[in-house]
N, C-alpha and C positions, 0 to 999 in steps of 0.2 A: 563805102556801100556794102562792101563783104562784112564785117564788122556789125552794120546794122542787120542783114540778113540771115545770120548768125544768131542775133539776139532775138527776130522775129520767132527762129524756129524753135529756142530753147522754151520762148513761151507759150507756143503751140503746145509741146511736148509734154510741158509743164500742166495745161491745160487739159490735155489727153489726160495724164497722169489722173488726174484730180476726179475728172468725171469717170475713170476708171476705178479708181479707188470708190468715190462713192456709190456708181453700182453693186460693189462687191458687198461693201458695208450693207446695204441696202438689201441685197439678197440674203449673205448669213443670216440680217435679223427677222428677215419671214422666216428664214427656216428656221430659225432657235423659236418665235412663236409659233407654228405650227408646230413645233415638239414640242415644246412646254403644253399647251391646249391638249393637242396628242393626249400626252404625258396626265394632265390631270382628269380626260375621260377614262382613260384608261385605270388608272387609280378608284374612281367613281364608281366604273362598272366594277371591278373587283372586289372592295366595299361590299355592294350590292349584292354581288354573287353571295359572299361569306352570308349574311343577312337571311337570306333566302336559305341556305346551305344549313344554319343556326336553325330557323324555323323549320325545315324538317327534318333534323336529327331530334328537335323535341315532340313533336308529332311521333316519328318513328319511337321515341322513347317511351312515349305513353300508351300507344299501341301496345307495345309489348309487355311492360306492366298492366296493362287489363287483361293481356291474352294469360297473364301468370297468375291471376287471381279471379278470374273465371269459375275455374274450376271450384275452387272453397266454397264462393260464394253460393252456386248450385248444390253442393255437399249441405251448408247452413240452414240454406232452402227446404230444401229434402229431410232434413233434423228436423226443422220444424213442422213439415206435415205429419211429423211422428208424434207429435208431444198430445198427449191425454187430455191435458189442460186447453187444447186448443180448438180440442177437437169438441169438448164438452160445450165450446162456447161457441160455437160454429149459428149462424144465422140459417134459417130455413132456406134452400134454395144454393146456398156457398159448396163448392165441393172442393174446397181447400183449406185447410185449416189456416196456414197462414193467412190467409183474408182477413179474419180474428184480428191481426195485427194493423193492419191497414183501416178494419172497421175503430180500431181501439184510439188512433191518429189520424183522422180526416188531413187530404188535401190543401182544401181549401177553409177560408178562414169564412164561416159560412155562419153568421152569428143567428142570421132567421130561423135555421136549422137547428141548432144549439138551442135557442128560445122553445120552439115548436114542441122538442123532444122530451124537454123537461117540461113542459105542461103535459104532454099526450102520455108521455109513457112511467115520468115520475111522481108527479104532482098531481095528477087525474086518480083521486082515486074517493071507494065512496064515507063520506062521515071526513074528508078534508076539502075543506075549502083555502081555494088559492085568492089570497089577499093584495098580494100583487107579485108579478115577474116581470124584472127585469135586465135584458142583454147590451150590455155595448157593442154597440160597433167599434171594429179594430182600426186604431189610429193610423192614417196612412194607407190603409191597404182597400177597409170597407169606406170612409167617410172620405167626400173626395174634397173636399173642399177645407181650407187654413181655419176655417172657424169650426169645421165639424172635427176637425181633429184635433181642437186644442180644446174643444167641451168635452170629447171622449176620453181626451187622455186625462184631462182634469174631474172626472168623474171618475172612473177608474183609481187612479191615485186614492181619492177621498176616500173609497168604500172599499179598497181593501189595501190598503198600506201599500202599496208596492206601486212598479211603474210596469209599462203594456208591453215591455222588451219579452221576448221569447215566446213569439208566436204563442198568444193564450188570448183565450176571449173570457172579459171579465162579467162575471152575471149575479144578480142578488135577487131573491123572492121570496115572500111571506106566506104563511100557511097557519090557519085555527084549526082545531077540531077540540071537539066535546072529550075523547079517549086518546089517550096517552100512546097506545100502544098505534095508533096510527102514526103519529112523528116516529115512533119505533121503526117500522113497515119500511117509511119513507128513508130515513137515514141506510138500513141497511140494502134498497134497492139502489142507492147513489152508492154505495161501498161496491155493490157487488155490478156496477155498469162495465160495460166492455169498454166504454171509452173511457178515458182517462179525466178523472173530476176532481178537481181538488178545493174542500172545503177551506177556507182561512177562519171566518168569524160564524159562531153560531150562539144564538141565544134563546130560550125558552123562557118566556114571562105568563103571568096569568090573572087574565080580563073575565070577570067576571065567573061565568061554569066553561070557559073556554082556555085551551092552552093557544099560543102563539109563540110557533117557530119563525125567527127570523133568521137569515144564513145571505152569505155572500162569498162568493170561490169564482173558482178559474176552470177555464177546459184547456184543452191545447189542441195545437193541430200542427205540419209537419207540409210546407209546400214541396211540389212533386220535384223528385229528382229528373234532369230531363238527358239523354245520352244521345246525342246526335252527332256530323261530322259537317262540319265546317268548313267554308272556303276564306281564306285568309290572305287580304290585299297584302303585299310587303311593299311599302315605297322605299324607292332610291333616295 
């Protein structure tokens, strides 16, 4: 009887043992995952911080390369409201010379405009007749649509050798007159435009008691620079 009662308690003991043991087991391994977890927020947010950290030391960085060339840039400014040349070409109403420069580079890629200006202020004059003008619309920017942009830019292509790349609006128009020295007039008011006009193809043939200029070229334009300051999400 002692002998058996002996053996009961070894296996009680034995049996304490076990379920003690497996709580312990059972407890390290939440705590090793609850570090581990821990362990890779922690990792995450740090990451994140650097990230964050990264994005404004390069903000800071360009801040102060602007604050450093400021100043030049206002000196550049200031030179040019100095120049002769700028002053001479000043528009009625401008009381900066550099304007001159912004009139010489339009903004916007404004082909009606382009169109309008070379009828009003080039092409309008008297003993020429305009035979026809006309502007493309700029692929992409003016024609909104896949079809209007792939006849723009394949019209362009054809009439003046090149492609639409570099902000330019491409334009061609014809003109007769009776006297010679009117295509004269004309050519040298397209020379002497403030804005920038670049002839490619010109031909003068002759119909009858009439000369006939035909021409085909480029303008440009330069969209606006814009300087704002930003709010910038960083995700984790």
């Amino acid at each position: 009887m002692a002998a058996q009662d002996t053996a009961i308690r070894k296996r009680q003991q034995i049996a304490n043992a076990n379920r003690m043991m497996f709580v312990w087991v059972a407890g390290v391994s939440a705590i090793v995952g609850i570090a581990v977890v821990a362990s890779i927020f922690l990792l995450q947010k740090a990451w994140f911080n650097e990230k964050v950290l990264a994005e404004k030391s390069r903000t800071a960085s360009t801040l102060v390369q602007n604050n450093k060339v400021i100043n030049d840039l206002k000196d550049q400014v200031r030179v040019l409201n100095t120049n002769e040349a700028l002053k001479s070409a000043m528009a009625p109403g401008e009381s900066q010379p550099v304007q001159v420069v912004l009139d010489a580079l339009p903004a916007d890629a404004n082909s009606s405009a382009l169109g309008s200006s070379l009828q009003e202020k080039f092409l309008k004059d008297d003993g020429l007749t305009i035979e026809s003008l006309n502007v493309d619309p700029v692929a992409g920017v003016e024609s909104q649509t896949d079809s209007n942009v792939q006849d723009a830019s394949s019209t362009a292509t054809s009439t003046t050798g090149s492609d639409t790349s570099g902000n330019q609006i491409n334009f061609r128009f014809s003109v007769s007159t009776t006297d010679a020295s009117k295509l004269k007039n004309l050519l040298q008011k397209l020379e002497r435009s403030i804005r920038a006009i670049d002839l490619q193809t010109l031909t003068i043939e002759t119909q009858d008691t009439r000369l006939v200029l035909s021409a085909s070229g480029r303008a440009f334009y330069e969209p606006a620079k814009t300087v704002e300051l930003k709010d910038k999400t960083v995700k984790p």
